[in-house]
Each structure stands twice: as structure tokens, then as C-alpha cells.
BATORTOR-631051 format. One record per residue (C-alpha): x, y, z; residue number from 1; residue in three letters. Coordinates in nm, 4 decimals, always signed. Layout:
# BATORTOR-631051
((X Y Z) NUM "ala")
...
//
This chain:
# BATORTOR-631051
((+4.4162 -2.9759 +2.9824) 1 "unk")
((+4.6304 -3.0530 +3.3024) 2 "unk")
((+4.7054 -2.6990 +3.2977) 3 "unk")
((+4.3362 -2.6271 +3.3169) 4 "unk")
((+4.2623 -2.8174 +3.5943) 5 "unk")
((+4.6017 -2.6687 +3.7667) 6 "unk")
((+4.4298 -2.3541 +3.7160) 7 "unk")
((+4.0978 -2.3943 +3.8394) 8 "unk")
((+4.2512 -2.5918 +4.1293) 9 "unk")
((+4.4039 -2.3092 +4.2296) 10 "unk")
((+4.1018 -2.0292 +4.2452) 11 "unk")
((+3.8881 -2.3107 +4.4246) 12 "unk")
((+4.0184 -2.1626 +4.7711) 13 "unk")
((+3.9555 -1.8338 +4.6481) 14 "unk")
((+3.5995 -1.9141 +4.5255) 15 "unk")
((+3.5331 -2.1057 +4.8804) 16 "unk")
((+3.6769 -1.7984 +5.0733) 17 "unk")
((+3.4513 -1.6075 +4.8670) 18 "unk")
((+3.1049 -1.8049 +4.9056) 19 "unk")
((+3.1690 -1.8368 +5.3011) 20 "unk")
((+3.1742 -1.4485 +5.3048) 21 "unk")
((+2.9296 -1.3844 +5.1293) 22 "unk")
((+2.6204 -1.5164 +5.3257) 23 "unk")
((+2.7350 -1.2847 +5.6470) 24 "unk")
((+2.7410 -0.9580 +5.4468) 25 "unk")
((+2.4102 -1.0571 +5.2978) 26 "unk")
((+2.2613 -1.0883 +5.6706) 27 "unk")
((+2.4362 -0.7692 +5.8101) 28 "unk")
((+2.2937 -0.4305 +5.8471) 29 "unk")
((+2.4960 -0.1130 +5.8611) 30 "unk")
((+2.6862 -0.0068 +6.1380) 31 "unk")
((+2.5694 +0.3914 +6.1163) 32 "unk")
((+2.1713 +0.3320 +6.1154) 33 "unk")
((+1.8656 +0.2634 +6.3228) 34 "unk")
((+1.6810 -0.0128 +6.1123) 35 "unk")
((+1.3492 -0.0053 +6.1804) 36 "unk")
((+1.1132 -0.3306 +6.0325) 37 "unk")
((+0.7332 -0.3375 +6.0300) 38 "unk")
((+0.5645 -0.6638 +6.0086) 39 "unk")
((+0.1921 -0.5861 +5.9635) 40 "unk")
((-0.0548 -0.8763 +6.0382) 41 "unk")
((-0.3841 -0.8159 +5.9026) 42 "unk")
((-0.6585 -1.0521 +6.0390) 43 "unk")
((-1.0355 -1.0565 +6.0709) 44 "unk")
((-1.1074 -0.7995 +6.3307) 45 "unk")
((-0.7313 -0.7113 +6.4377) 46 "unk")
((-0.4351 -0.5495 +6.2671) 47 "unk")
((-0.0583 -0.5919 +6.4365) 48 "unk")
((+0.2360 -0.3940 +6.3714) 49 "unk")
((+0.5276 -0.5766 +6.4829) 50 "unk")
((+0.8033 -0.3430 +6.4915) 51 "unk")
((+1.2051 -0.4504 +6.5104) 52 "unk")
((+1.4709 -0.1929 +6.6054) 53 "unk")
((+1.8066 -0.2877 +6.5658) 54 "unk")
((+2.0376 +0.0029 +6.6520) 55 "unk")
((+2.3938 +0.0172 +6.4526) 56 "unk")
((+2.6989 +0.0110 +6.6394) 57 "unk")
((+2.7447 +0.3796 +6.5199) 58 "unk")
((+2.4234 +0.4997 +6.6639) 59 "unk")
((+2.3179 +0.3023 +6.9783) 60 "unk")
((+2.4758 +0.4997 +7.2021) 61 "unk")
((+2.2195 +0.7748 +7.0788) 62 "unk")
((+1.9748 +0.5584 +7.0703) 63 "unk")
((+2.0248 +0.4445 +7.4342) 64 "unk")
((+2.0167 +0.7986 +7.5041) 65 "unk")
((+1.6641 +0.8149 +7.4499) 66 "unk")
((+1.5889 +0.4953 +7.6476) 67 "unk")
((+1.7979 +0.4837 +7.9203) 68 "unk")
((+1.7066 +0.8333 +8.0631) 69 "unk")
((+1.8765 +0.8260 +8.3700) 70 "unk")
((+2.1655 +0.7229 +8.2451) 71 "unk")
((+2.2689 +0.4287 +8.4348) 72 "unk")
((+2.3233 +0.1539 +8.2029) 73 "unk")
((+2.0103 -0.0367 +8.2502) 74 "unk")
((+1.6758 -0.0352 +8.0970) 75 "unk")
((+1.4172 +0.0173 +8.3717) 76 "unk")
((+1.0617 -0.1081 +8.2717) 77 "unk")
((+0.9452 +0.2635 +8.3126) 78 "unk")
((+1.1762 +0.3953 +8.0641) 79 "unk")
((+1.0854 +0.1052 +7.8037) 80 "unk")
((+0.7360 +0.1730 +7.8311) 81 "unk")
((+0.8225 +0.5838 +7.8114) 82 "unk")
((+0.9992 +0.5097 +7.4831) 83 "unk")
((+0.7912 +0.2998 +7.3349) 84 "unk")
((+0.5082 +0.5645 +7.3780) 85 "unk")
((+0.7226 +0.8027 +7.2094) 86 "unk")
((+0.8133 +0.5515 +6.9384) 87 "unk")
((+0.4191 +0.5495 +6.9124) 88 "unk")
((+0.3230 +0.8858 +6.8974) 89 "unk")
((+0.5932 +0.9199 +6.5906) 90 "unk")
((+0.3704 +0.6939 +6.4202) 91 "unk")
((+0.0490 +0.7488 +6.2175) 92 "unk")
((-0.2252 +0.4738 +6.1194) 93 "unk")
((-0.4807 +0.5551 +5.9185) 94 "unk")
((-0.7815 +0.2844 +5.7918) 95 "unk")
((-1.0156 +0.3686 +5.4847) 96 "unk")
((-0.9016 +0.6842 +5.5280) 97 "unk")
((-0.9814 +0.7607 +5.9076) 98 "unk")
((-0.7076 +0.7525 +6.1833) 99 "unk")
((-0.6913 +0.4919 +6.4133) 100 "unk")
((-0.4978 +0.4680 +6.7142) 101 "unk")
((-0.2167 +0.2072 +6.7990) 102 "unk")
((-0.2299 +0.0933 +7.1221) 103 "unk")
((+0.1091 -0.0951 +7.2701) 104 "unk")
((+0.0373 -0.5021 +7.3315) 105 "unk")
((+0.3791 -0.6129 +7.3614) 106 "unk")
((+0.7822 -0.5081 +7.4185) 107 "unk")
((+1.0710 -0.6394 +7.4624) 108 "unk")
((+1.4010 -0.4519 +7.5099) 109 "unk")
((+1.7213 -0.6459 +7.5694) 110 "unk")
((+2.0335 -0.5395 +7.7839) 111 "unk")
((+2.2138 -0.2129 +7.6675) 112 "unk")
((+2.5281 -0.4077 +7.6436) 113 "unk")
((+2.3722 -0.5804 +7.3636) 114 "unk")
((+2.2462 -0.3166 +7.1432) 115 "unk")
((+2.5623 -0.1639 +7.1434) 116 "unk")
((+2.6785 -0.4926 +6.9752) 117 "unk")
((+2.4493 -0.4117 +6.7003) 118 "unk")
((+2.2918 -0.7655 +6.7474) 119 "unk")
((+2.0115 -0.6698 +7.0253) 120 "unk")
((+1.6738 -0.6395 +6.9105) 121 "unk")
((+1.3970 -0.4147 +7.0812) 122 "unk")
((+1.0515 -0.5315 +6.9581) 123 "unk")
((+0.7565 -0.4165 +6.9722) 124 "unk")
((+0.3906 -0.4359 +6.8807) 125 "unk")
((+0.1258 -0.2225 +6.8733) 126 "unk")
((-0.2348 -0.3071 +6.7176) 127 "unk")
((-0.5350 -0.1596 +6.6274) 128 "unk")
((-0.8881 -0.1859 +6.6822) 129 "unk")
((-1.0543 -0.1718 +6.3506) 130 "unk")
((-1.3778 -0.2258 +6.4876) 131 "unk")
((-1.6108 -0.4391 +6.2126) 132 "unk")
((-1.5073 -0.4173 +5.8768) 133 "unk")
((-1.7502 -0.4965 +5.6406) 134 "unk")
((-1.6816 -0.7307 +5.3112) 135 "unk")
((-1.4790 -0.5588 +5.0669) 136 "unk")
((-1.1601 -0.3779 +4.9826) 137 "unk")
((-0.9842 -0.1706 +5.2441) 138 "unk")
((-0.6584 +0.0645 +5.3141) 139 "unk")
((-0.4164 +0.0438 +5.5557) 140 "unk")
((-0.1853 +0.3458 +5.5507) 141 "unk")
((+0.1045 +0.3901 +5.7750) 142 "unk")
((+0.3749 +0.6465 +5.8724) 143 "unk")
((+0.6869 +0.6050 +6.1245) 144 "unk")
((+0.8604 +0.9405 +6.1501) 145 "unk")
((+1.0472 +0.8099 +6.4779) 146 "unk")
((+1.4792 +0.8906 +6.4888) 147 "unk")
((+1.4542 +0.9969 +6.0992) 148 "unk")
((+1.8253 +1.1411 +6.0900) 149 "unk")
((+1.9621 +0.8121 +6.1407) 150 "unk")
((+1.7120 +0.5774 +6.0422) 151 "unk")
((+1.6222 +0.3257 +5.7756) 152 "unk")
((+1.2520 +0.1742 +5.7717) 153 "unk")
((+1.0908 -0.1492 +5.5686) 154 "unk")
((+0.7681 -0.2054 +5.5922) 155 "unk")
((+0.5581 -0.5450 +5.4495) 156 "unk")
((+0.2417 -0.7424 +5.5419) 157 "unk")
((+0.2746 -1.0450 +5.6580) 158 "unk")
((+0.0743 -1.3664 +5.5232) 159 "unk")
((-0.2679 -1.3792 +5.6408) 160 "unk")
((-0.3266 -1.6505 +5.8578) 161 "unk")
((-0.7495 -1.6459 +5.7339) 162 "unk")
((-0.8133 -1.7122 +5.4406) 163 "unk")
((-1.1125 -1.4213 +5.4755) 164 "unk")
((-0.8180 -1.1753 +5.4130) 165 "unk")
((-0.6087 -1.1366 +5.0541) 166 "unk")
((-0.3854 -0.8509 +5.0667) 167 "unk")
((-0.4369 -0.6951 +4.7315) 168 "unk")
((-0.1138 -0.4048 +4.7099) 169 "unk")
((+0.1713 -0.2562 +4.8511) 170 "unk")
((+0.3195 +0.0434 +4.8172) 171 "unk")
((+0.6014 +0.2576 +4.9746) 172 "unk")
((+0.7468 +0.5745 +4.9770) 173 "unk")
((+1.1035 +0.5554 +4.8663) 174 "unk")
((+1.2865 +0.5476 +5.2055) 175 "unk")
((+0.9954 +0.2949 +5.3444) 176 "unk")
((+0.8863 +0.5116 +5.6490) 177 "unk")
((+0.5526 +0.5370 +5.4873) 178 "unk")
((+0.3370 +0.3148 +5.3215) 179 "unk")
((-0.0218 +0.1796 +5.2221) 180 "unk")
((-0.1156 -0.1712 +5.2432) 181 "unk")
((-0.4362 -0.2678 +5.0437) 182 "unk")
((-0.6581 -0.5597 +5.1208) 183 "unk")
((-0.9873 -0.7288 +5.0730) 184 "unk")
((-1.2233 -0.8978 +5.3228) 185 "unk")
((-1.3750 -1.1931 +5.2213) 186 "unk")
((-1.7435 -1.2930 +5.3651) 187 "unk")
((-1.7321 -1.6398 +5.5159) 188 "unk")
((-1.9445 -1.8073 +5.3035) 189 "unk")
((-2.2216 -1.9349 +5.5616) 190 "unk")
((-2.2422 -1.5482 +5.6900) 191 "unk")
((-2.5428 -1.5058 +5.5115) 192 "unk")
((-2.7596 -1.7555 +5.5797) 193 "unk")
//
């Protein structure tokens, strides 16, 4: 029995080494891609794609490449807003089968020095205009083809704020650059008096 207890007293720093290192590789992405996250909010009248690059260490200096056009180390406002056009027009919306156009609401592009780290986060959102919908099921279908040799993509709706919408399905292509997000709209229930 004393033996036992020798025993287990012994892997305990092991096991302790092992749990601390565990939750950092769980958070991590890897060094040699260009994740790419889509958070689509679906509300009554508006749809948001909120979109998080995070280059790997591997990758951001070809990444930067494409932001920082002139080359000298800083992100001007001019070349964010050039790149996130062309991060929009490698991206395809489509709504009850009809395209739709994303316009850009919001970015945010941190210092060069830190997306070489692998830590800095460019965001940004783009929404569109769905016009009315009317009560009933609809389809939300999406497509980023944007830095495909290096990238990897997730896409997910987010929680509806109104209880009007239920998201109903998800699906995704295998790789996540594409993807269809089905949902319902519910009538408000004094809309038809």
C-alpha cells in the first residue's frame, strides 16, 4: 500500500506538468496557416459576417505582403481598406438563392510587428442588406476563396439575439471555406393585427 502511494506520488508532477500544458496547445493555432473565422449574426433585417484573420508565424510575412504594399512596415489606412476589398471580392453571399453583396462596416488591423507574432488579429465585418424577409425559412450560403494555399476557414452562426430568428442547420464543405446556414423567421406575434 505505501508502495502505492510512493508510486502515485511520484507521477503527480508528471500529471501536473502534463495538465498545465495541455490548455495552451488546446488554444494554439498552427504556425504554417492563415486561419480564417466567420462569425455570422443573423438578425431581423441585417446579417453580419464577422471575420478573424490570424496569420501563422510561417505565413505572415506573405500575408503582410499583400497588406503592406509599399513595403514599409506599417499598415496605412489605404492599404487596410485595399485589402479588405480584396478579402471581399474573394467572397460570395448568396440569400434564398440570389446573390447579395457584402458591404465592409468595420476593420481593424493591428501593427505588423504583431501578426508576425502569430497573436495579432485583423477583423473584419462586412454585412448585408437583405432587404424584408418575409416569415418563413431561409438560406444563407457563403464562400471565402481568399489566400486558399495557405489557409484554413471555420465558419458558424452565432446566437440570435431575437428571438424572431431560430437558425434551423448548418452545413460545411469539408475544409469550411464554404457553407450554408439555414434559418427561420418568426412573425412577431402582434404583426398581424
Amino acid at each position: 500500500m505505501v508502495e502505492a502511494v510512493a508510486a502515485m506520488l511520484c507521477r503527480l508532477p508528471l500529471l501536473l506538468l502534463a495538465l498545465l500544458a495541455l490548455p495552451s496547445a488546446g488554444f494554439a493555432h498552427r504556425l504554417d496557416e492563415y486561419l480564417q473565422a466567420t462569425l455570422v449574426a443573423i438578425e431581423p433585417g441585417s446579417i453580419r459576417l464577422r471575420i478573424n484573420l490570424t496569420t501563422g508565424v510561417a505565413v505572415a510575412g506573405q500575408v503582410l505582403a499583400r497588406i503592406d504594399r509599399d513595403g514599409d512596415g506599417v499598415i496605412s489606412a489605404g492599404e487596410a481598406a485595399a485589402y479588405a476589398e480584396r478579402l471581399r471580392g474573394d467572397m460570395a453571399a448568396r440569400l434564398d438563392e440570389r446573390d447579395v453583396e457584402l458591404k465592409l462596416t468595420a476593420s481593424t488591423f493591428p501593427e505588423p510587428a504583431e501578426l508576425r507574432t502569430g497573436l495579432g488579429i485583423i477583423q473584419v465585418e462586412f454585412s448585408v442588406v437583405p432587404g424584408p424577409l418575409s416569415s418563413g425559412t431561409h438560406r444563407l450560403a457563403f464562400e471565402n476563396r481568399h489566400f486558399p494555399n495557405v489557409s484554413v476557414y471555420l465558419i458558424n452562426a452565432a446566437k440570435p439575439k431575437s428571438g424572431l430568428i431560430e437558425i434551423t442547420s448548418q452545413k460545411r464543405n469539408q475544409n469550411q471555406s464554404a457553407g450554408e446556414i439555414g434559418f427561420t423567421l418568426n412573425t412577431p406575434a402582434n404583426a398581424s393585427r
